[in-house]
C-alpha positions in Angstrom: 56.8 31.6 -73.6 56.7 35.6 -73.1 55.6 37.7 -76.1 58.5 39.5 -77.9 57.7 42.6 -76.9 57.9 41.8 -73.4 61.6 40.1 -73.8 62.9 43.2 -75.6 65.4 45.4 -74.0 64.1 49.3 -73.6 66.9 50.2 -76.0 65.3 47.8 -78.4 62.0 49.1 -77.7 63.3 52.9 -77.8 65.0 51.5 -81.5 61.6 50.3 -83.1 59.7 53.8 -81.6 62.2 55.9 -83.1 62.0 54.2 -86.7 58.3 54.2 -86.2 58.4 57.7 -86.0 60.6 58.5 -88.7 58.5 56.9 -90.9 61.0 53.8 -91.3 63.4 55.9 -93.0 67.0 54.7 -91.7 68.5 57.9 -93.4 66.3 59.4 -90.7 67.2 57.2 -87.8 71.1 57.4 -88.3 71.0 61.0 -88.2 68.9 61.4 -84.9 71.1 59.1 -83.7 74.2 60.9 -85.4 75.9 57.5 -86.5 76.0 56.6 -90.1 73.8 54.5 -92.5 75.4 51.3 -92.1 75.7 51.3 -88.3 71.7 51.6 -88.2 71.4 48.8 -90.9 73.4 46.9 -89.3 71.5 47.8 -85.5 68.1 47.0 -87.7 69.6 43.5 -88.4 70.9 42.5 -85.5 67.2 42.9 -84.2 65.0 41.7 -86.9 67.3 38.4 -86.1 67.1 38.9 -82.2 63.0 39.0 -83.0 63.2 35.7 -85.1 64.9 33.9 -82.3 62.4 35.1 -80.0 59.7 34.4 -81.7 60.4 30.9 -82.8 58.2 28.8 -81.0 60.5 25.4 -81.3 62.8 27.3 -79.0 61.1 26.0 -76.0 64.2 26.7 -73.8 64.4 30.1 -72.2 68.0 30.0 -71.6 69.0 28.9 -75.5 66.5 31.4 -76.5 68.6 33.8 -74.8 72.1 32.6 -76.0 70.8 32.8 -80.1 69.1 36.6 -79.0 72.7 37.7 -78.2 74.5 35.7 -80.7 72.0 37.6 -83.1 72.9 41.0 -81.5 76.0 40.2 -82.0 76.6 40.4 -78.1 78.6 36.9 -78.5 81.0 35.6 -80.8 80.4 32.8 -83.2 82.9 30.4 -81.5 81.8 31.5 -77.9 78.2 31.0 -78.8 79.3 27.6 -80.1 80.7 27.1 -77.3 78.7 27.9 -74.4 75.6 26.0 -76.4 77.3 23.1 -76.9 78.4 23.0 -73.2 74.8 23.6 -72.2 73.3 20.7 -74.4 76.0 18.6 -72.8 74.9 19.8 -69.1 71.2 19.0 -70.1 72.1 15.4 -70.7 73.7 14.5 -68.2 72.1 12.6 -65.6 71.5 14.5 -62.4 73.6 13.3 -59.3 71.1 13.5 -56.3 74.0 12.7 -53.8 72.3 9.7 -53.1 74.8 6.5 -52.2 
């Protein structure tokens, strides 16, 4: 499993530089990046959950790893996350067919 920091995105890396740098203030952040309080909360969130999911190391699964990190960014829905997890825990149980007669 890859270290967080190499499964960010560069605008999550750029995100956590730029609060760095303003000293963690989100007052700060949101006006450098001329949106308002809540929209940066809310940004600051979405990763600190993205960062959970990535760093959980019962995840072993790169591909759920990477449906909970969008569900977290709020890149998926709730019911499509459902959805396409469910679907892929079906697909991993069933038996392969190896075309074999």
């Amino acid at each position: 499993m890859k270290p967080w920091h190499e499964v960010l995105e560069d605008e999550d890396l750029q995100f956590i530089k730029r609060l760095v740098l303003a000293s963690g203030s989100l007052k700060e952040l949101a006006q450098g990046y001329g949106v308002s309080y809540p929209t940066i909360r809310l940004r600051l969130d979405r990763l600190i959950e993205k960062l959970k999911v990535l760093d959980r190391g019962e995840i072993q699964d790169e591909y759920e790893r990477l449906l909970r990190a969008s569900y977290a960014e709020g890149k998926l829905e709730k019911g499509t996350f459902q959805t396409l997890l469910a679907a892929y825990e079906t697909a991993k149980q069933k038996p392969e067919s190896g075309g074999t007669r």
